[in-house]
N, C-alpha and C positions, 0 to 999 in steps of 0.2 A: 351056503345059505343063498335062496335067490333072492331076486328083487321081488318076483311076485308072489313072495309070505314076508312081508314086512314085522319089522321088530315091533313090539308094542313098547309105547313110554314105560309104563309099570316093565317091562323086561328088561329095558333099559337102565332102568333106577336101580333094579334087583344086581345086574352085573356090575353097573357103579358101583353098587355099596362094599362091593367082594374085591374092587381093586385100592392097591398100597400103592402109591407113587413116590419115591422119595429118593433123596439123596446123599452120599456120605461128605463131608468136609470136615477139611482140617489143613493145617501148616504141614510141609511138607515131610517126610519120612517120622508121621506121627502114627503109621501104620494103615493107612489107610486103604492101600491095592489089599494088602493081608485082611481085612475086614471086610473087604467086599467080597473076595475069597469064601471067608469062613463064614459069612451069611448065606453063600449060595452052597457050601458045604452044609451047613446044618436043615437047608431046607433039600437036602438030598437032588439039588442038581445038577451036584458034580462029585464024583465019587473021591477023590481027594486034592487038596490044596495043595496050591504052588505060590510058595512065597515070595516076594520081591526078595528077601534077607537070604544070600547065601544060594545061590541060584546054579550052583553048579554042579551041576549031574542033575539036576532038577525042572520038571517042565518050568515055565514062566508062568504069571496069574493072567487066568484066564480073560480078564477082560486087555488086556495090556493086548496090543498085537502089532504095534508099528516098529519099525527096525528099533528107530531111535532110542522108544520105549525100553525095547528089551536090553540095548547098548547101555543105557545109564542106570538101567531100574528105577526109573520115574514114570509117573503118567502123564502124557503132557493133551490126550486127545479123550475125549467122555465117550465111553460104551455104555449101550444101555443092556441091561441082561432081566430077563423074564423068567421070573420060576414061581411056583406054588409053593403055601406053606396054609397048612389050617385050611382049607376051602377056601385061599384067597390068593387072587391074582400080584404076585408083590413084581413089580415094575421099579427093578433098582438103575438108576441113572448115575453111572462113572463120572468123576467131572476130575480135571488139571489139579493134583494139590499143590503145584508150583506158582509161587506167586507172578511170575510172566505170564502166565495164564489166566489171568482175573476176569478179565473179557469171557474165555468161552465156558467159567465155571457164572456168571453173572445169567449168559443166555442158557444154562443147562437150568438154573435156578428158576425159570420162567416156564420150567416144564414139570414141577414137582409140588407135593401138596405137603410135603414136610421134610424136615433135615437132622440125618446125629450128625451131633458136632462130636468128633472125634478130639480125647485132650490125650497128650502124654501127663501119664502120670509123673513123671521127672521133670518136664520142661513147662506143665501147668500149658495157659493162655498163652500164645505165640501169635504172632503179630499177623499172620493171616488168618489163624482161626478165628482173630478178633474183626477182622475186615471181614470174611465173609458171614463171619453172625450178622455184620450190620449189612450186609446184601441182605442176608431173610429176614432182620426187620424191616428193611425198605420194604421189602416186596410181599409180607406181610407171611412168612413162611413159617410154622413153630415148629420148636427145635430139644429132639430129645437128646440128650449130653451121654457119652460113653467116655469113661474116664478109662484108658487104655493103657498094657504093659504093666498091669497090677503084681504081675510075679517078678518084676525086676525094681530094684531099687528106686524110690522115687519121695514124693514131698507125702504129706499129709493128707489124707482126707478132707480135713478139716477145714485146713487151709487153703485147698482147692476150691473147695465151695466158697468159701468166704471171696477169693478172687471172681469167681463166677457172680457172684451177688454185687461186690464192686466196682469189677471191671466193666463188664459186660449190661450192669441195671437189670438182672434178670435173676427171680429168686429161685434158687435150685430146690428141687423135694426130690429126696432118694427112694428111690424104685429098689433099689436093691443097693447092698452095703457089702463091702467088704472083713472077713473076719480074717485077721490079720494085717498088719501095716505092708508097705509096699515093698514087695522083695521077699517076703514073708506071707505068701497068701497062703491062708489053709482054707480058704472056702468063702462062701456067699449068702447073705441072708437077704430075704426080702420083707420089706415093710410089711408087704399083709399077712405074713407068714412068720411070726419073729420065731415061734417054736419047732423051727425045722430051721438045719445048716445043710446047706449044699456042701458039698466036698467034690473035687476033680482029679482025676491021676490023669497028668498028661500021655500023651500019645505024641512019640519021638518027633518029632521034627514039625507037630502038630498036621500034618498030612492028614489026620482023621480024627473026628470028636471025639474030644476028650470022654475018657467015660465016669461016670457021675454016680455018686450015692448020698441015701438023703441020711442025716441023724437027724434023731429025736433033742432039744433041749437038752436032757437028761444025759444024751450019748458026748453032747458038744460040750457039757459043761465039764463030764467026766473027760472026757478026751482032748480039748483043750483049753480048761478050765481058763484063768484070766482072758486070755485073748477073746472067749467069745463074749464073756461079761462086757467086757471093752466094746467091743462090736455093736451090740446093743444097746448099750449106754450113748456110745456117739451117734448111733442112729435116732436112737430119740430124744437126743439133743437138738439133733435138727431139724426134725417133725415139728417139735412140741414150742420151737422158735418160729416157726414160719405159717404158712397160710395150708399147708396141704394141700391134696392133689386137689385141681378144679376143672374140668373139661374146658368150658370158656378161657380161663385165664391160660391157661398152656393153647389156645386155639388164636387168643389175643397178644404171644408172644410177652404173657408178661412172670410164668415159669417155666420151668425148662424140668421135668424129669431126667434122673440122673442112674446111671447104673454104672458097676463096676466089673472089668473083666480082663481078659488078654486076650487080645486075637489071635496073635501067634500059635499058642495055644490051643487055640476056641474054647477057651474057660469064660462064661458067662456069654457067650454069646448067642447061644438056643435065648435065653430070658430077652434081652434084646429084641430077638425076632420077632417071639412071641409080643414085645411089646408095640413093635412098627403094626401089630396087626390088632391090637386093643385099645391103642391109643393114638395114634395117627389118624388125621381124618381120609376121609374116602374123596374121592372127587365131588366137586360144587361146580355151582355156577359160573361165569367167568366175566369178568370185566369186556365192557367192548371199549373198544375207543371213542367212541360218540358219548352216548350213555345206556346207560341198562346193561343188563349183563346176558348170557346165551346160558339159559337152562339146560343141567346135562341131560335132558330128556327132549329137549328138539335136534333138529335135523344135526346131523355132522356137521362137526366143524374142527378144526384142528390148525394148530401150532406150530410152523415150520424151523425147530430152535438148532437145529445143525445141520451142518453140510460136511458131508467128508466123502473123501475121492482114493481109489485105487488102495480100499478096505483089501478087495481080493487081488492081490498084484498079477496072477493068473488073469484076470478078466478088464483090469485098469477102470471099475466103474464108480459111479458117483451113488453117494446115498443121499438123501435126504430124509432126516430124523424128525417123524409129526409127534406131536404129542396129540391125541384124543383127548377133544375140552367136551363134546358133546354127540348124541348119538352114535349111531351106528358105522363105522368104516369098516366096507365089504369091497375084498379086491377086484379089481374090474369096472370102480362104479368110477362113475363122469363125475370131478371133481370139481368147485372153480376158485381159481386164484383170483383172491379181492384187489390186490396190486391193479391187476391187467384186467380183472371181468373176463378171462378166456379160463375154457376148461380144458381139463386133460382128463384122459381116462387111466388108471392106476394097477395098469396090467400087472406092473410086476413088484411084489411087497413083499416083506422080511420080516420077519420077528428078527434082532440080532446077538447073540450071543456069543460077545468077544468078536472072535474071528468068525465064528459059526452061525449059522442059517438056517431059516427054516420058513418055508412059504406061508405066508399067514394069512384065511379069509375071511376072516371075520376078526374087530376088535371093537375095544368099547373103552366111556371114558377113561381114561388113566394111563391108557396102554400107551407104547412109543411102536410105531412103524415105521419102517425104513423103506421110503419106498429109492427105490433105483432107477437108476440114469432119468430120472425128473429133470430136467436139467432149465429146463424155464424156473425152476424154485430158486429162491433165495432165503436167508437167514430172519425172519422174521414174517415170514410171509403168514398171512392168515387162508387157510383152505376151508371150503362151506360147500354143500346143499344146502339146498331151499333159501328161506329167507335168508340174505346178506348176511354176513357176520367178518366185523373185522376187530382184531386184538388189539390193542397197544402196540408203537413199534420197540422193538428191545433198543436199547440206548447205546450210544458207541463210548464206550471209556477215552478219557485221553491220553495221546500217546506221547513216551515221554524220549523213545529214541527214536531217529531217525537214519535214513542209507540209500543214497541213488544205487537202483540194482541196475546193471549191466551186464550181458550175455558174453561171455567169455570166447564162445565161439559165433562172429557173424551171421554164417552159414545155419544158425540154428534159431534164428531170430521167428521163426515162425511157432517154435516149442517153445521160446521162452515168451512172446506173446501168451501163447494158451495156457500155459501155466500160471503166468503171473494173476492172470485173470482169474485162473478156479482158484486158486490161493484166496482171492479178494473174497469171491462169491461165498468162502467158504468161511470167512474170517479168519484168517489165521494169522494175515497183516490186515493192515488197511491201506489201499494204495491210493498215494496220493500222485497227482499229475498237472502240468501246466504247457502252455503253447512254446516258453521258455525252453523246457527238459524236453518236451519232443514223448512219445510213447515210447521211443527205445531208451528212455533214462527215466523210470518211472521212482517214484521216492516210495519207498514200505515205511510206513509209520507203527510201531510196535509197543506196547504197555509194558516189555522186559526184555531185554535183550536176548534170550534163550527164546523168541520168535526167530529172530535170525535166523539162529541155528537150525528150525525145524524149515523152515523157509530154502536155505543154502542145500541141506539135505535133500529133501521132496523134489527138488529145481532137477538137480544131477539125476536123483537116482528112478523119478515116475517120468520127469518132463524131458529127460535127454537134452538138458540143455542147461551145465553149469554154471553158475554166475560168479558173476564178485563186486562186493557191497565195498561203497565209496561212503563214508558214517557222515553225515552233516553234524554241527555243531549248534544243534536244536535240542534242547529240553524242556518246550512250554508251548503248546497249542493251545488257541482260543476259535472259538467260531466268529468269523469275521461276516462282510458284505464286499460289492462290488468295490464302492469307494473305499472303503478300511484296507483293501487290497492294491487298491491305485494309493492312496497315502502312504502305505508300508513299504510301497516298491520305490517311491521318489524319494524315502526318507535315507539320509546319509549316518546320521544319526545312533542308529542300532542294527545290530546284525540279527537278520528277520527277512523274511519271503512270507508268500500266499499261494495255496495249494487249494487246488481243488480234491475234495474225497470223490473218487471216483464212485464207488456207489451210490453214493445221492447227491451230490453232487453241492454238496458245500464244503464254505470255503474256511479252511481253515489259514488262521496267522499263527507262522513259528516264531518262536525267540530265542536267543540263545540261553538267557535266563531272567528271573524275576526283576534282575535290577534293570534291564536292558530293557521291558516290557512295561516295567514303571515309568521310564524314563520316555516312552511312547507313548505311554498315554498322559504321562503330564504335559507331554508338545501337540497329544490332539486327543483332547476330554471328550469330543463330543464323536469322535468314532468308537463304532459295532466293535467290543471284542466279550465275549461269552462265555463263559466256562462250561468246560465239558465234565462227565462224572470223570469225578479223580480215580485211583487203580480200588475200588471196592469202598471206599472211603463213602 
């Protein structure tokens, strides 16, 4: 598309409305890589699934692609994958289900317009699936519930919901129910439909949708008489208690539609789809940091919420992930960064899928672009034509371990320079620095220790240049000031230093722990110390 036939607003609104932005979450091996899988399976854009479970003889899931990745069967990095479903753009965004990762699942959440919360049906609410719900109520995200592993033994129904209503303050309404108890699934009904039972015959190794037939009432009662009476029965038990569906109130974060399936499987998970594209909102307007918001029908503007480097190990390049908040991104246009006020031109852009590529010219709100070797971008950066537009900045979590890195090899002090730095740029630590340590003793401040790890990895095996982590005995930063930093240094009192965050350039005070911290500030009340967001909390 050139520049001289310009998109009209009304064209613009029209492709908004057609795109899904969203994201999966959950605690970790609550199946979640499996579920992003078997969404992009059911929307046929991938001819079959590769499971994290059992992975031998078997490709890996498609979005996973980092060594580490594939070495533990975690995801510790967010792909974004683009496929059609229904005449709608669905733009699914991969995010960390490890809770070390809180941080880059927090900035993926700042690129998405709704979220399934993924539960095990056995293990119920888990302790990060409960942090990151209260990520997307911070950030005002609503969130449809897929209660997962329905064909393997697990708790109640019932009393899943009931945790969801108590735990979580969010009243659940069932979109679809299951007929049979957990372990025991013989099929699926859905609320608007009570007189048809879905039935499933898996498909070995679930590599390919499940295949599906519908009965009549009449077929399900005959066929399996008590279990679907039950079925029913518990379904509109919990309709007939609560508020039902309400477009606002699931838009207001205050229910949460619910469905029942396996993704292993892919039992229930077409319904699902079909739901992220009937009930999920479409892109809106977007907060600026001053005030007012950036209508999706003015000029481009976009969200710069990842940074990741040496995706293709063949070509060692950097991506940078925008999200489209508004107008039109057409590749090759003159962009500008609000940070600096200087613009770049966008020669080279990606749709990305997993590992794979595909040159993208034209996108609209909702979509994620990956533009390449950008490398003046950073982790929050807001991108615009025309009138000014800048976003909120994404928040830094506080980190709770700490490690002077040092180059193992002298002679490589130049690669571990550059690395240390696209690490930073990318968030993956947050490097902290002072005149003290010197730049060859730089401190990685980290929200879980399994940063480290990706840290000591990426160092050896992209940067040629192996480290080794000396751990400080820090587990409490505050944002401090100049003085709070000269008081902390002179104090004999507690074990504590002051660091500067290298990317913007405050200051944090460590502590070794809350009684040591207490004890610092009851010898000096009237110094700066600030809390940062705790890990999702």
């Amino acid at each position: 598309m050139s520049s001289d036939q310009p998109v009209s607003a009304t064209q613009v609104l029209q492709e908004a409305s057609r795109r899904r932005t969203f994201a999966v979450i959950s605690h970790p091996d609550a199946g979640k890589s499996t579920l992003t899988e078997a969404l992009a399976l059911h929307a046929q854009a991938i001819t079959s699934a590769g499971a994290v479970h059992g992975k031998g003889g078997r490709k890996g899931v498609t979005s996973d692609w980092m060594e580490l990745e594939k070495e533990r069967g975690i995801s510790v990095t967010s792909a974004a994958l683009q496929f059609g479903h229904r005449d709608h753009v669905m733009n699914l965004v991969d995010t960390p289900g490890h809770a070390d990762f809180s941080e880059d699942t927090y900035r993926v959440l700042s690129a998405v317009d709704c979220a399934i919360m993924l539960v095990d049906a056995a293990k119920g609410l888990e302790e990060q699936t409960r942090k990151l719900f209260s990520v997307c109520r911070h950030r005002g995200v609503p969130v449809i519930t897929f209660i997962n592993k329905w064909d393997r033994r697990g708790r109640e129904a019932l009393e899943l919901l009931d945790d969801i209503q108590n735990i979580l303050d969010i009243t659940p309404v069932p979109v679809v129910w299951p007929v049979g108890d957990a372990g025991n699934l013989r099929g699926l009904v859905e609320a608007s439909n009570p007189e048809q039972m879905r039935r499933f015959t898996r498909v070995p190794g679930g590599t390919h949708k499940a295949e599906e037939e519908k009965l009549t009432a009449d077929q399900a009662v005959e066929q399996e008489g008590e279990v679907w009476q039950t079925a029913l029965e518990e379904m509109e038990l919990v309709l007939s208690s609560g508020p039902g569906w309400d477009e606002e109130a699931f838009r207001a974060g205050k229910i949460t539609p619910v469905f029942f399936g396996a993704a292993l499987t892919n039992i229930g998970v077409g319904l699902l789809l079909d739901a992220v594209v009937d009930l999920a909102p479409a892109p809106g307007p977007r907060p600026l940091a001053t005030t007012g918001t950036r209508p999706v029908e003015s000029d481009f503007s976009g969200l710069v919420f990842k940074i990741q480097a040496n995706m293709d190990p063949a070509h060692r390049d950097r991506i940078a992930f925008v999200r489209v908040c508004s107008g039109v991104f057409e590749r090759g246009m003159s962009v500008t960064r609000a940070a600096s006020g200087r613009s770049f031109a966008t020669k080279y852009a990606h749709t990305v899928f997993g590992a794979e590529r595909t040159v993208v010219d034209t996108s609209y709100p909702g979509d994620v672009v990956g533009l390449i070797n950008a490398t003046a971008l950073r982790v929050g950066d807001t991108l615009y034509t025309g009138k000014k537009a800048e976003f909120p900045p994404l928040p830094a979590f506080a980190p709770e371990h700490f490690a002077v890195a040092r180059p193992k090899d002298i002679s490589r002090s130049k690669q571990f320079r550059k690395g240390i730095s696209q690490l930073d740029e990318e968030g993956v630590v947050q490097v902290l620095v002072s005149d003290r340590r010197g730049d060859q003793a730089p401190v990685l401040a980290a929200v879980g220790p399994m940063q480290f790890d990706v840290v000591l990895h990426r160092m050896e095996h992209e940067f040629s240049s192996p480290i080794a982590l000396d751990y400080l005995p820090y587990n409490i930063a505050r944002v401090t000031d100049a003085e709070g930093a000269a008081v902390l240094g002179r104090s004999r009192l507690v074990t504590g230093e002051a660091l500067t965050r290298r990317s913007d350039d405050v200051l944090l005070a460590l502590f070794g722990d809350k009684w040591q911290m207490n004890s610092f500030v009851r010898s000096n009340p009237d110094v700066k110390l600030e809390t940062l967001i705790a890990t999702a909390d």
